[in-house]
N, C-alpha and C positions, 0 to 999 in steps of 0.2 A: 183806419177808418177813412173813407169817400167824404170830402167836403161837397157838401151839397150847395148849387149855386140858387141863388136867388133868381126864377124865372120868372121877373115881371119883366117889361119892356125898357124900363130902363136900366135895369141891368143887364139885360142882353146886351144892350146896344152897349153899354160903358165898356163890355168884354170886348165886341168886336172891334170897339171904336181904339181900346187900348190895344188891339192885334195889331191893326194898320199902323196908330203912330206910333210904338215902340218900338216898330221894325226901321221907321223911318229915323227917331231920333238916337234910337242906340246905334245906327250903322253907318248912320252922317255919312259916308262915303267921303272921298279923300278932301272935299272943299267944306264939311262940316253940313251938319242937319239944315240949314235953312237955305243951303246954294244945291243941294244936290235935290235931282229926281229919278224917281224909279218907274220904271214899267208895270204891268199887273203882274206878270209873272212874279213879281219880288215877294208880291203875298197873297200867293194859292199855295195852297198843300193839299192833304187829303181831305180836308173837313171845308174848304174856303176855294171855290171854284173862280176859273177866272170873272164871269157874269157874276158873282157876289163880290166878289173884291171891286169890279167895278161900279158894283152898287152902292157901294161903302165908301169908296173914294169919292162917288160923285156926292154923297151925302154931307163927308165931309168938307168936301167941297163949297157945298151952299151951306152950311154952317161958319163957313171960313177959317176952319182949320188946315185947309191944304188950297193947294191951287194947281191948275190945270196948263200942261206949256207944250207947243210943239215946236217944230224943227228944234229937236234936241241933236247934243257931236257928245259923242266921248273922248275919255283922256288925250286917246290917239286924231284925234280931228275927225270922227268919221262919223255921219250923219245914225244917229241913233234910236232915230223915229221920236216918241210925245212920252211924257210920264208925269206922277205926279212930285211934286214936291210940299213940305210941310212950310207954313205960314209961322210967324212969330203968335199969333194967339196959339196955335196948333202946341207950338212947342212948349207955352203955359200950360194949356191943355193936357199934354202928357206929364207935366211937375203935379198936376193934381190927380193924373190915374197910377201914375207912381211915383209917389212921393218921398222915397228912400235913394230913389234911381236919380242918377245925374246923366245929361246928352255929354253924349262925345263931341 
């Protein structure tokens, strides 16, 4: 059987808002969830286009869940362009949309 989601508004938002930071705190990337940032690319797929992801980021954003940084360099020193990274409220944020789940 199909679990049926709660489509009011704020559970919408709780879904998307757990798509963005669980991508960001499960995959911490090599410096750990609150040194690292990601690009949009890192969460579009087929259902979450890049213009929604960056609508979601910026929401989270002014919520101050994440924050916003440019002249980003990767592992290799090399200029990486802007992305965002998760805030320490963010990371609370995600212990309460998954509360079983531990950040790397």
């Amino acid at each position: 059987m199909v679990e049926k989601m709660d489509r009011t508004y704020p559970a919408v938002q709780a879904f998307l808002d757990r798509h963005v930071i669980q991508q960001m705190a499960e995959s911490g990337g090599s410096f750990g969830p609150l040194e690292t940032c990601w690009g949009l690319s890192w969460f579009t797929n087929d259902w979450i286009t890049k213009d929604i992801a960056r609508a979601l980021l910026r929401d989270l954003t002014d919520r101050g869940f994440c924050y916003f940084s440019r002249g980003l360099f990767n592992e290799g020193g090399q200029v990486a362009g802007a992305g965002y990274g998760l805030t320490k409220k963010g990371l609370e944020y995600y212990e309460q949309l998954c509360p079983k789940a531990e950040a790397t």
